[in-house]
VEXVEXBA-838931 format. One line per 5 residues: number of its first residue (from 1); their letters; for each residue x negated, y, z of C-alpha. Coordinates in nm, 3 decimals, decimal comma. Each point is the difference from the previous one (the first is absolute). Layout:
BEGIN
NUM> a> X:Y:Z; ...
//
This chain:
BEGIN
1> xxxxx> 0,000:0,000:0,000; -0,150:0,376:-0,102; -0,062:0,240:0,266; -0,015:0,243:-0,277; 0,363:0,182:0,116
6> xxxxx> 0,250:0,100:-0,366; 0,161:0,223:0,174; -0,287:0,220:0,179; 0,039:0,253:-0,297; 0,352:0,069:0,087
11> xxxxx> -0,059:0,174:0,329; -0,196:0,279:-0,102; -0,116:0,115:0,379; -0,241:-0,290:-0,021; -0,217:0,138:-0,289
16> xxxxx> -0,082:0,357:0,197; -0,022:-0,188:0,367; -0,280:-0,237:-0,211; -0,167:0,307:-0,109; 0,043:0,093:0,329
21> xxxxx> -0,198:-0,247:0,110; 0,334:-0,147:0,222; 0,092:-0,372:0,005; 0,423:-0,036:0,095; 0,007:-0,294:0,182
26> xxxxx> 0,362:0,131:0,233; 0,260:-0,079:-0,206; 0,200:-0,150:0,281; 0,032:0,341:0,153; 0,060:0,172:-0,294
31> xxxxx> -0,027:-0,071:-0,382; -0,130:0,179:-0,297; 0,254:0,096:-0,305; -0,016:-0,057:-0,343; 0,059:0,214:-0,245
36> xxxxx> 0,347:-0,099:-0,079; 0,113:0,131:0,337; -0,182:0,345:-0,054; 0,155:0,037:-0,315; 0,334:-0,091:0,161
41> xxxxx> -0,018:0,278:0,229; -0,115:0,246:-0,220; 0,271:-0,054:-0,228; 0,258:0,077:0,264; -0,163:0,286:0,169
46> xxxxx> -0,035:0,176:-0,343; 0,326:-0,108:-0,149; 0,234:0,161:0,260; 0,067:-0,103:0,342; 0,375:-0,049:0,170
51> xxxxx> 0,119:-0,135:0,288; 0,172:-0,352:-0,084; 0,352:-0,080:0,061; 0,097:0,361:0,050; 0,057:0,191:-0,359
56> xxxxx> 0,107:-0,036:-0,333; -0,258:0,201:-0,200; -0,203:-0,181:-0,217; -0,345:0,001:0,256; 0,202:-0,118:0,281
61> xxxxx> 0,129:-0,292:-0,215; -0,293:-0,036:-0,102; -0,159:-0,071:0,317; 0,275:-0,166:0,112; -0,028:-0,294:-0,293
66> xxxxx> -0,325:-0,017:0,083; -0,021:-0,030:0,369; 0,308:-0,294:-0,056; -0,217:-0,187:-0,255; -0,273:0,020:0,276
71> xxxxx> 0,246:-0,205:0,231; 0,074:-0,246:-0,277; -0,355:-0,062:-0,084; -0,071:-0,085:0,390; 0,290:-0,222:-0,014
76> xxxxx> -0,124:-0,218:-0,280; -0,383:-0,015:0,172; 0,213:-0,192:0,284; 0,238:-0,135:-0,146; 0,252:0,148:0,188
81> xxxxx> 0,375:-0,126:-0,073; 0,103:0,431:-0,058; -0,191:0,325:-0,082; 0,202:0,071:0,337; -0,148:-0,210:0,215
86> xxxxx> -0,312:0,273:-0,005; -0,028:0,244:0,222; -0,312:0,296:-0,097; -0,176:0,091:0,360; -0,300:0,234:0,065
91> xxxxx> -0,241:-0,322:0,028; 0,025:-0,330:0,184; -0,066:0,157:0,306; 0,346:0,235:-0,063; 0,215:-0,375:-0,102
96> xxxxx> -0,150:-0,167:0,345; 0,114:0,275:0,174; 0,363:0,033:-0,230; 0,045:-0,372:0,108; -0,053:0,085:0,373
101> xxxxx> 0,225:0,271:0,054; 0,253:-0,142:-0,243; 0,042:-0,377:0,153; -0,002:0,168:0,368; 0,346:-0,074:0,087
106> xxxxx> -0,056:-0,367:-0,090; -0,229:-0,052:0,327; 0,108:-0,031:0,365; -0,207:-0,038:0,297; -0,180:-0,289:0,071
111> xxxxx> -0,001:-0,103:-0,386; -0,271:-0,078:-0,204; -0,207:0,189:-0,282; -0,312:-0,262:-0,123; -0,339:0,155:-0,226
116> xxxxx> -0,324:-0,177:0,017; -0,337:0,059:0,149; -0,127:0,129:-0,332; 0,222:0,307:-0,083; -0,069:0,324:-0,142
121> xxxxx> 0,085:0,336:0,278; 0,244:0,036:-0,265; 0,195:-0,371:0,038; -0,055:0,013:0,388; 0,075:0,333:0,158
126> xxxxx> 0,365:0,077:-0,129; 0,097:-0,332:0,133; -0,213:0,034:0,342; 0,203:0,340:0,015; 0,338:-0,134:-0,126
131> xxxxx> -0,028:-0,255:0,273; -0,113:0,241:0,285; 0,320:0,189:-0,108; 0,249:-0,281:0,008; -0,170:-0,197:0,266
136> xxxxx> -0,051:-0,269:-0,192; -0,303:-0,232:-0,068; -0,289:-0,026:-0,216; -0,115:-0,323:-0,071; -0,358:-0,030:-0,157
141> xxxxx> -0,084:-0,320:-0,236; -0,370:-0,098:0,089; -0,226:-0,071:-0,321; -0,207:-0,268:-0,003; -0,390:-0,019:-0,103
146> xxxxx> 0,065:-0,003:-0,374; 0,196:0,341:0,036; 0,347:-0,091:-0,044; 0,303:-0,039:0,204; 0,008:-0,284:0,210
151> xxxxx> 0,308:-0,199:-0,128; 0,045:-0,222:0,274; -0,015:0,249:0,279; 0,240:0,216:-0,214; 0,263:-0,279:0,011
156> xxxxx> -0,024:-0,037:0,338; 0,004:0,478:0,084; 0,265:-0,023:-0,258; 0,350:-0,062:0,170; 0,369:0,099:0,013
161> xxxxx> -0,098:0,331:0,159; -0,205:0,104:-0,299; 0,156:0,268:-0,162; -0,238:0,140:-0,242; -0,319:-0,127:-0,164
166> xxxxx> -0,260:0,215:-0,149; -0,314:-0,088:-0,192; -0,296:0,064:-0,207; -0,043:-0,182:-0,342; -0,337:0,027:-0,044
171> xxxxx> -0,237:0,147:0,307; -0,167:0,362:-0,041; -0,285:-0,143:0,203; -0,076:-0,371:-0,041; 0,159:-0,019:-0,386
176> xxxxx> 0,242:-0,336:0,065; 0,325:-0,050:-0,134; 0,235:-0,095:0,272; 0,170:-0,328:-0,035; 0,380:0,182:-0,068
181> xxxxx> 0,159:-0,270:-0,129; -0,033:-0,202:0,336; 0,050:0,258:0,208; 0,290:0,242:-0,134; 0,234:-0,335:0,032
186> xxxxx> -0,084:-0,014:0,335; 0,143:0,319:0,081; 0,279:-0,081:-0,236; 0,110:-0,228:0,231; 0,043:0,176:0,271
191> xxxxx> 0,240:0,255:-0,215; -0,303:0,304:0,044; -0,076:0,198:-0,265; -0,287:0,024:-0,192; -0,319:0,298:-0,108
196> xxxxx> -0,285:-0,133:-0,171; -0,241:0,298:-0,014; -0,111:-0,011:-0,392; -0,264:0,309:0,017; -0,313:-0,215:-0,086
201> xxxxx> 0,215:-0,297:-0,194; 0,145:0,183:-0,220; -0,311:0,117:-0,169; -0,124:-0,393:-0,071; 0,268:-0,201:-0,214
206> xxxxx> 0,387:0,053:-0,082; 0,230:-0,114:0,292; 0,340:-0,112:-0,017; 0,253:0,182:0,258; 0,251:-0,280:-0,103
211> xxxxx> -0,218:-0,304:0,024; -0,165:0,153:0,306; 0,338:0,043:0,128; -0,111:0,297:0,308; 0,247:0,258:0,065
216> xxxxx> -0,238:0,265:-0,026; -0,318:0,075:-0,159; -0,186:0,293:0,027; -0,272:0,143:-0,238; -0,267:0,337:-0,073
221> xxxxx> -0,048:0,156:-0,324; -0,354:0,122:0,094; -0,149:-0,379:-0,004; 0,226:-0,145:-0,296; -0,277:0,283:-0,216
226> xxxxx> 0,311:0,285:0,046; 0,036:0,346:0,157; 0,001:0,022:0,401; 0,284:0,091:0,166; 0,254:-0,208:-0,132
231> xxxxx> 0,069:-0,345:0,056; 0,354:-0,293:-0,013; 0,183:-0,165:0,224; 0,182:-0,292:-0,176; 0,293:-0,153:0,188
236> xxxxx> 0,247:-0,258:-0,077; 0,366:0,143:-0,035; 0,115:-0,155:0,232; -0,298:0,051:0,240; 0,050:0,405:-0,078
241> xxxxx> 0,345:0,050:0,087; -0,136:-0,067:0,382; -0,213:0,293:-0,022; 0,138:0,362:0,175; -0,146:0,280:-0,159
246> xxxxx> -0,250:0,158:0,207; -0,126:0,340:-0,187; 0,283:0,217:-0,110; 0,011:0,300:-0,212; 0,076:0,048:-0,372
251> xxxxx> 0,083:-0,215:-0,293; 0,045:-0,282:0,261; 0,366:0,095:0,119; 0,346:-0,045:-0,207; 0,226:0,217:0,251
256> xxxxx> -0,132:0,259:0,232; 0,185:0,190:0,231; -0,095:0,186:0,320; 0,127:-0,265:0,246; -0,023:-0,302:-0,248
261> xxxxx> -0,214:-0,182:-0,303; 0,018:-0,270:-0,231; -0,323:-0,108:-0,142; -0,090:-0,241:-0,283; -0,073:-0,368:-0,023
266> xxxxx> -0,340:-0,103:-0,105; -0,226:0,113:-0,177; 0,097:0,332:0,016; 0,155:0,025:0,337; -0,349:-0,069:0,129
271> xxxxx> -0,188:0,281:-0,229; 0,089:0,294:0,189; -0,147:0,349:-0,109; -0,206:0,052:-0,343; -0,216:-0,271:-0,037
276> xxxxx> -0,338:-0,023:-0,165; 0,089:0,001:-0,313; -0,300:0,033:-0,229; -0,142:-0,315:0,183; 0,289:-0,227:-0,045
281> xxxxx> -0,023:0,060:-0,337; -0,341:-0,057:0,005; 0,040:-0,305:0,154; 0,227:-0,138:-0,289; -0,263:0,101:-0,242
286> xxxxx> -0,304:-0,217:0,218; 0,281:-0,269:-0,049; 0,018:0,040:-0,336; -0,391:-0,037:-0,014; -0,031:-0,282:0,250
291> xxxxx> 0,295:-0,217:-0,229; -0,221:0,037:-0,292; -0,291:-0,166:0,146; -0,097:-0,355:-0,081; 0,107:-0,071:0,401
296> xxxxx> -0,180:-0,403:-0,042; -0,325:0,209:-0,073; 0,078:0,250:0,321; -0,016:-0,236:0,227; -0,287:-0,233:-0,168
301> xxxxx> -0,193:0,318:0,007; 0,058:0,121:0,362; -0,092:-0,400:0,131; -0,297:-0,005:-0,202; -0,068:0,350:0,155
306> xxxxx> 0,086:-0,137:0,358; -0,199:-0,312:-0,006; -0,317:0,198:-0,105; 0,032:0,193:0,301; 0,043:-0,249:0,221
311> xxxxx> -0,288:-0,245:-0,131; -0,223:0,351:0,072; 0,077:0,068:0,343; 0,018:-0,339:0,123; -0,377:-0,076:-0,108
316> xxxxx> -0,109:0,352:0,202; -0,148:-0,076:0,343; 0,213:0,109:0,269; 0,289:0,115:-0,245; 0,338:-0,180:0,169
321> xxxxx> 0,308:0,022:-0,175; 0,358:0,080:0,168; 0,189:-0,323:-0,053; 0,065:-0,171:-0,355; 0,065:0,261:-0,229
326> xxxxx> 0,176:-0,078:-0,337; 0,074:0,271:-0,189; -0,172:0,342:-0,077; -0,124:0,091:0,265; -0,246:-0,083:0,319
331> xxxxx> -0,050:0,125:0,339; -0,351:-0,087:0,156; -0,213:0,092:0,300; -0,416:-0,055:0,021; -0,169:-0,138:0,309
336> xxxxx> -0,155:0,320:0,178; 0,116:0,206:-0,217; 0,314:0,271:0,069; 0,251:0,052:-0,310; 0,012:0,393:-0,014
341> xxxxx> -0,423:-0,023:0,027; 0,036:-0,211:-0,315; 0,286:0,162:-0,196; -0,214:0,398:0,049; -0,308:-0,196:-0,157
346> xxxxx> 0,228:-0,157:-0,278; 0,163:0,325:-0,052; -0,343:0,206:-0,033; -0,106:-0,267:-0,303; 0,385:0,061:-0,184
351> xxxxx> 0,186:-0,293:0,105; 0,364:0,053:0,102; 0,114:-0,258:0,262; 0,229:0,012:0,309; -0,159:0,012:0,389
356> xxxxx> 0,243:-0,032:0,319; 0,269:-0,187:0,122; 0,213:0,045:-0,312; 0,327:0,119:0,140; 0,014:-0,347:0,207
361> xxxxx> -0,151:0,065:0,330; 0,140:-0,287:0,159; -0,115:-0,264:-0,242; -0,348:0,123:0,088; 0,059:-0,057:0,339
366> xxxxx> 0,049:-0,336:-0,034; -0,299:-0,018:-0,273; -0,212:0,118:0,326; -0,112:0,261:-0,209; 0,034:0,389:0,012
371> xxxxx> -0,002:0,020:-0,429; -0,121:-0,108:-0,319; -0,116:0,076:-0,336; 0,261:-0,067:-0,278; -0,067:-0,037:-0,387
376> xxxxx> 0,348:0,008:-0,210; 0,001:-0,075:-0,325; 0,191:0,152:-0,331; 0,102:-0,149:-0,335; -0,263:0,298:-0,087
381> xxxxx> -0,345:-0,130:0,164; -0,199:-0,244:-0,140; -0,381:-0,171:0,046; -0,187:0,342:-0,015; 0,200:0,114:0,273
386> xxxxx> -0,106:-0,277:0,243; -0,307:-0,033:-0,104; -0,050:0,372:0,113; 0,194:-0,068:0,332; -0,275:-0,303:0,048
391> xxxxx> -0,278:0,190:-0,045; 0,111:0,255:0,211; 0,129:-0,249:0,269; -0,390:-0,147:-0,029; -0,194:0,358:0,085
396> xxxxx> 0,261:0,080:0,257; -0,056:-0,305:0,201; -0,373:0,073:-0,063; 0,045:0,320:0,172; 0,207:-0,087:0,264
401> x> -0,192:-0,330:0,172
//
């Protein structure tokens, strides 16, 4: 398999942070954007912009045809059953949080809310604070040493107080897919409903909402190669209509009065205010790249990527790897060695890569360790690119012992 990356000339950032001297090796944080996305934007910013939903002139339906095609586009990448069956947030972070607020008045005291050990801030602290508000439960799924979700202690935390389950697909830290289709059943079961937080998943393969068969599933543009500050929250229908709306203001409400309102279903009932419109459409347009892509030669590329990193850290002395990482990415530590030392050296030579606890504080607690580096891959990067993180890994260490 080449390491020689077809699409590298799409993203044109790359070319001026090479002459730069700058390898991007954080793509799970944040991704760089081809060209089809800039030229998405552009077109709308120069063409006219409208509000959607709210005018007849021609810009404002415009806009509004083009922020709706957005929606449909997302709904095909799942495979939702219904354009309607996506709601547009502010990020993943903004859906979490939409899912929180909205599913409140489904938990009583004393019931039970389960994540797992390995969750992002962002998949752990509006349930921690959803169940300090309803005096409920939260029920953490231990991992085992592979870095996945321990199925057989999750049969035995899940039970007939569970009320809501919420998980990663694919770790931010220790890159493993979690084994869903074992575990969402299990919650099943017990009649809870179930998040799958899709932030890092969604980036590596197409998923299928119906085979998957979640309730909800939560995604960011700014990974999936798109504009920041936008992301989806895809729900089943009938999974939706349990929501209550929990931001109000315009566009969101059918009747308003001064003592009384009625406010839309889904999608639109939850899309209070103007939203950010230029970036949803944006988002359909990276869409409309991504579908075009030979996806069998994706994913051959980004394993052929993965395993190359791996085989060179594990044959560097005192280089230990965070679990069993699969896809994309890896988090590792060095013997005697502390991560934000090594990512200030690695940044000083041009290589990009990720130092810290990586918005999952607790997971390094029970690593034992206070952080670690992280190297995330894109469909962009190829051999060069770790061949330059190697080198500079090598003279680092040099330093540093």
């Amino acid at each position: 398999m080449s390491l020689i990356s077809p699409w590298r000339a799409d993203f044109p950032a790359l070319e001026i942070l090479e002459s730069q001297g700058q390898t991007y090796l954080d793509s799970a944080a944040t991704s760089q954007k081809p060209q089809a996305l800039i030229d998405a934007l552009l077109g709308y910013y120069t063409c006219g912009t409208a509000n959607v939903h709210r005018a007849q002139h021609l810009p404002a339906e415009r806009a509004t045809r083009a922020f709706e095609d957005a929606r449909i586009k997302v709904a095909r990448w799942l495979n939702a059953s219904s354009p309607t069956e996506i709601v547009f947030t502010r990020g993943a972070t903004e859906a979490l949080n939409l899912l929180a607020y909205g599913l409140e008045h489904l938990i009583e005291a004393e019931d039970e809310i389960v994540i797992s050990a390995l969750e992002h801030h962002a998949n752990l602290l509006p349930w921690q604070q959803l169940a300090r508000r309803r005096g409920a439960r939260l029920v953490v799924l231990p991992i085992d040493t592979h870095g996945m979700i321990d199925l057989e202690a999750a049969a035995g935390l899940i039970g007939p107080r569970t009320r809501l389950l919420a998980v990663s697909q694919l770790s931010n830290v220790l890159g493993t897919w979690q084994p869903l289709a074992e575990l969402l059943p299990l919650a099943k079961q017990q009649g809870a409903l179930t998040v799958v937080d899709g932030a890092q998943g969604v980036v590596h393969g197409r998923h299928d909402m119906q085979a998957m068969a979640c309730d909800f599933y939560v995604l960011s543009s700014h990974k999936l190669y798109g504009p920041e500050g936008v992301g989806a929250l895809y729900g089943r229908d009938e999974s939706l209509l349990k929501l209550k709306h929990w931001q109000f203001g315009g566009e969101m409400v059918r009747v308003a009065d001064f003592t009384h309102a009625d406010f839309h279903a889904a999608p639109l009932g939850f899309e209070a205010g103007t939203p950010p419109i230029g970036s949803i459409i944006g988002l359909g347009a990276i869409l409309d790249y991504l579908s075009k892509l030979d996806a069998a030669a994706v994913t051959g590329h980004e394993q052929a990527l993965h395993m190359k990193l791996l085989a060179g850290l594990e044959v560097r002395d005192g280089v230990k790897l965070l679990c069993a990482p699969q896809t994309a990415l890896a988090s590792f530590t060095v013997e005697g060695v502390h991560h934000s030392d090594l990512a200030h050296l690695l940044a000083e030579q041009g290589i990009a890569v990720r130092s810290g606890t990586h918005c999952a504080q607790p997971l390094m607690k029970i690593l034992g360790i206070d952080g670690a580096i992280r190297v995330s891959l894109g469909l962009y990067n190829d051999g060069v690119d770790l061949e330059r993180f190697f080198g500079a890994l090598d003279h680092s260490l040099d330093l540093l012992r």
